[in-house]
C-alpha positions, 0 to 999 in steps of 0.5 A, a space after each residue: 461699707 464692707 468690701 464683702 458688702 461692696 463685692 454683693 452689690 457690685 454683683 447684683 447690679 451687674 445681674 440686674 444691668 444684664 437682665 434687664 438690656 437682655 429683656 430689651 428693658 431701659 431701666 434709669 440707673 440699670 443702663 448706665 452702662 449701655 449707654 455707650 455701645 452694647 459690647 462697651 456696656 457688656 465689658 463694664 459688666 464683666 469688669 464689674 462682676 469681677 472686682 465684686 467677686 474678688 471683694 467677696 471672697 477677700 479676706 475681711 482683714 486683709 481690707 484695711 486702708 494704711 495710716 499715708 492713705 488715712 492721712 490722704 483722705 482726711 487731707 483731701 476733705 479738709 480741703 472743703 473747697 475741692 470736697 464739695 466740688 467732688 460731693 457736687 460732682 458725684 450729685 450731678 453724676 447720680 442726676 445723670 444716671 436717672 436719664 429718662 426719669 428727668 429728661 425724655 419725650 416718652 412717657 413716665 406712666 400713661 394710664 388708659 381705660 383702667 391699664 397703666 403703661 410704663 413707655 420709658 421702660 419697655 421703649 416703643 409703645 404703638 400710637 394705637 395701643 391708646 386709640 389713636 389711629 397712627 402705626 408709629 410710635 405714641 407722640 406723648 405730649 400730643 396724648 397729653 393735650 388730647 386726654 386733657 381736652 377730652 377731659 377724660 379719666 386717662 391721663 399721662 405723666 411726662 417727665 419734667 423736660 419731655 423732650 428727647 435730646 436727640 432730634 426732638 423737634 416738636 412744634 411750639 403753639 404760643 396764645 396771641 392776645 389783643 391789646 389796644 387794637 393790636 395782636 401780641 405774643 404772650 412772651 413779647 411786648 412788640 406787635 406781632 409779625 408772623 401767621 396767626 390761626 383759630 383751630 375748630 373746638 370740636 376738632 383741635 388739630 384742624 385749623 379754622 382761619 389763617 391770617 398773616 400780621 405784620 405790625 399786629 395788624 392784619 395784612 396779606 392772605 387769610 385763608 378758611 376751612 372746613 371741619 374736613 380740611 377742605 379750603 372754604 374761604 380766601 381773604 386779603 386784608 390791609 391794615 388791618 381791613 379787609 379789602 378782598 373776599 371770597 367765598 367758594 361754599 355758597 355761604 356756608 363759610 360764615 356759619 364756621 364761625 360759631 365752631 370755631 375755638 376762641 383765641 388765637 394761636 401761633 407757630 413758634 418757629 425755632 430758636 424760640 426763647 425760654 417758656 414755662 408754659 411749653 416746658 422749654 426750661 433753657 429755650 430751643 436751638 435753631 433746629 428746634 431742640 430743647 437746650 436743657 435736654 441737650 444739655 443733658 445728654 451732653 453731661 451723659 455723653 461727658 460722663 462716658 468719655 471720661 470713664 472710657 477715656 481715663 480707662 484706656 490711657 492708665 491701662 495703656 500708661 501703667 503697661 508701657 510706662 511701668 515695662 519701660 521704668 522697670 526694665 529700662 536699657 535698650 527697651 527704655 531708649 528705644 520705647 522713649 523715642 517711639 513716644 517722641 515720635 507718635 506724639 508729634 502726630 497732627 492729631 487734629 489732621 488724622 480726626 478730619 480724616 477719619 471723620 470725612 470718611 465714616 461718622 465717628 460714634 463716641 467711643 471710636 471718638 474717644 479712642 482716637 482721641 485716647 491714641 493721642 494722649 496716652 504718652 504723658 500718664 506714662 512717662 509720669 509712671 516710667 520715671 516713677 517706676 524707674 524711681 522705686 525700682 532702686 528703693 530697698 523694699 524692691 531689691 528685699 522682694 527680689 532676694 525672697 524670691 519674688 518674680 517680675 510680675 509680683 513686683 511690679 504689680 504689688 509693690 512698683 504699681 501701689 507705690 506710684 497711684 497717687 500718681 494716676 490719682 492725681 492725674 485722672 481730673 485732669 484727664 477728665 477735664 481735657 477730653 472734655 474740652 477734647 470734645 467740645 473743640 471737635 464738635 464745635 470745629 465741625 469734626 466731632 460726633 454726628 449732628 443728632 448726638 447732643 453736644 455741647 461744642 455744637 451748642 456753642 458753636 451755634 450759640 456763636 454764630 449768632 448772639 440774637 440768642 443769648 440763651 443757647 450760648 449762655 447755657 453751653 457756656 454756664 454747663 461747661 465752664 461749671 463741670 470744668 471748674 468743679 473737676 479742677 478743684 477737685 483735681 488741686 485738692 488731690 494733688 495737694 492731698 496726696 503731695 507727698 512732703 506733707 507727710 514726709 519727714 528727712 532726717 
């Protein structure tokens, strides 16, 4: 691909980004960049248009990678261990931009009395919009079952996890069946304990009967009611038995029966296990959230860390590492025993501040975290700055004539980026576990946003679960795995005694 071809679609998806947040539409891929803040996703676009602008009126032949580069890059990919994770890595990125298409409680498409609606872009879509007598927001799994009931012509198309990863706790009904006498859950092979209910055909949210079972008989309170939710019937059972009944409808409680839907039907409270059959992939948390959409928007929050936080720490390291090395003297001692100082801050003291007195969002998360860890990209550009400021090339540009800034910039900076190159998956990888650590500490971002420190955390304080633990565990250690071989292949790939020769 051209750098004028790359310049023209840098531009237009910054346009189409813009147009898009503007109209108040929420586009997969478009809102990558607001997936952050407004003003983050805003600056990304600026930054963004502008290196496409600059592609665009470059000149095609000044576009040319050197023979080192050349060399780097066909190294990097000989090194097929870190390729396909780089390869793994980017798929799994491009998953996380489609967002709502794959994971999300709202709707793909509805299709209502002969309209169709798109919920996952234009966002909120009132519950009367499709007949329903609610003035909230359409609880789409919940018109799914209705329409299906129904059996009518509209329909609803739900992506494949249709949970949220944000307090999405929806209830989870589960078939009891009878075998031997006895009642079982559809996914267990122990008697069940709990409270079992039969709903009316004609009206599938109001129950019929209640009955709580112990040892998959029936033993303590049943209660009834009528198609109006009015209590027409209370019961005792033992073992099984019943021992006790009233009737407060004059008789009319028996003639419910025949209304009543056939099967039995139970509350999953959370954390429930993995279900094909409710969609939850990966099983439930204790507070009832989908583990797989967590998951995922944790893989989306990661993704973003990374890009903010790999973006402030080589700014902030170029900036000052490269004024210390270049200009050295007093500016370098001084510069250096400032560094000393700020980095013997107890960082974790100043997080347990700043988060009991205000929720950190996740950029102010990461820029805090960012404010700790800027000082080692920058002593690696000072000592390489300090290093190529005394080459020949550099004292040749001083004698053309050419000022600080030019020197720094074209020819101190791209001699020391295979520096930061090398550097960035390993700056990935610590602010990843940055803020895995944070939440999983207690100190991190607040209980709605997916985390995967906190799905470890819950995992651990109770292994009657394995499935939360194990699914944090698999994620995190894979993403990690993948970025430090990535990482290996680099700085092997751009170690400079490969490709140098003394004479």
């Amino acid at each position: 691909m051209s750098p004028r071809t790359t310049g023209i679609l840098a531009i237009l998806y910054s346009a189409i980004s813009g147009l898009f947040y503007g109209l108040g539409l929420s586009v997969p891929l478009f809102k990558v960049p607001f997936l952050g803040s407004a003003w983050v996703g805003w600056a990304l676009l600026a930054l963004l248009t502008l290196t496409g602008v600059r592609l665009l009126l470059k000149n095609q032949q000044s576009w040319q990678w050197s023979p080192l580069t050349l060399k780097q890059m066909k190294r990097f990919r000989d090194i097929r261990r870190g390729h396909w994770s780089f390869l793994i890595l980017l798929f799994l990125v491009g998953v996380a931009s489609l967002d709502s298409l794959l994971v999300g409680k709202r709707a793909l498409i509805v299709h209502y009395e002969g309209q169709y609606y798109f919920p996952f872009v234009t966002q909120v879509v009132p519950a009367t919009t499709f007949g329903l007598k609610e003035d909230s927001e359409t609880d789409y799994r919940e018109l799914q079952r209705t329409f299906r009931e129904e059996k009518s012509s509209n329909w609803v198309l739900l992506p494949p996890v249709p949970y949220d990863a944000k307090l999405d706790t929806p209830e989870v009904i589960e078939k009891l069946i009878e075998r031997d006498g006895k009642i079982y859950r559809l996914t267990s092979n122990e008697p069940f304990n709990g409270r079992g209910y039969t709903v009316f055909k004609d009206k599938p949210g109001q129950k019929r009967q209640e009955w709580v079972f112990r040892r998959g008989l029936r033993q303590g309170e049943m209660r009834g009611w009528d198609l109006t939710g009015e209590q027409v019937e209370r019961g005792t059972y033992e073992k099984g038995q019943r021992v006790a009944y009233t009737d407060y409808s004059d008789g009319k409680a028996a003639a419910l029966e025949s209304q009543a839907a056939e099967g039995m039907l139970t509350v999953v409270y959370p954390p429930s296990p993995p279900s094909w059959e409710h969609r939850h992939f990966l099983g439930t948390t204790s507070m009832g959230g989908d583990v797989l959409a967590i998951l995922f928007g944790g893989w989306q929050q990661a993704i973003i860390a990374s890009v903010i936080f790999v973006s402030f720490v080589f700014i902030t390291g170029v900036a000052v590492g490269g004024a210390l090395g270049y200009f050295g003297g007093a500016a370098d001692i001084i510069g250096g025993r400032l560094i000393e100082i700020w980095s013997v801050l107890p960082f974790l003291f100043i997080v347990m501040i700043v988060s009991s007195i205000i929720s950190p969002n996740l950029f102010l998360l990461v820029v805090i975290i960012s404010l700790f860890s800027w000082m080692g990209p920058t002593l690696y550009i000072r000592t390489s700055a300090l290093r190529e400021k005394s080459r020949d090339y550099v004292a040749s540009a001083r004698l053309l004539g050419a000022g600080t800034g030019r020197i720094i910039l074209k020819h101190i900076l791209p001699n020391s980026i295979a520096i930061l190159v090398t550097l960035a998956p390993f700056e990935v990888t610590a602010i990843i576990t940055s803020l895995a650590a944070l939440d999983y500490l207690g100190f991190g971002l607040p209980p709605e946003e997916p985390s995967w420190g906190r799905l470890l955390r819950e995992g651990t304080e109770d292994f009657n679960y394995p499935w939360i633990v194990s699914s944090a565990f698999v994620a995190m250690t894979t993403v990690l795995i993948l970025v430090t071989f990535v990482g290996e292949a680099i700085r092997e790939a751009f170690d400079p005694k490969k490709f140098t020769t003394y004479r």
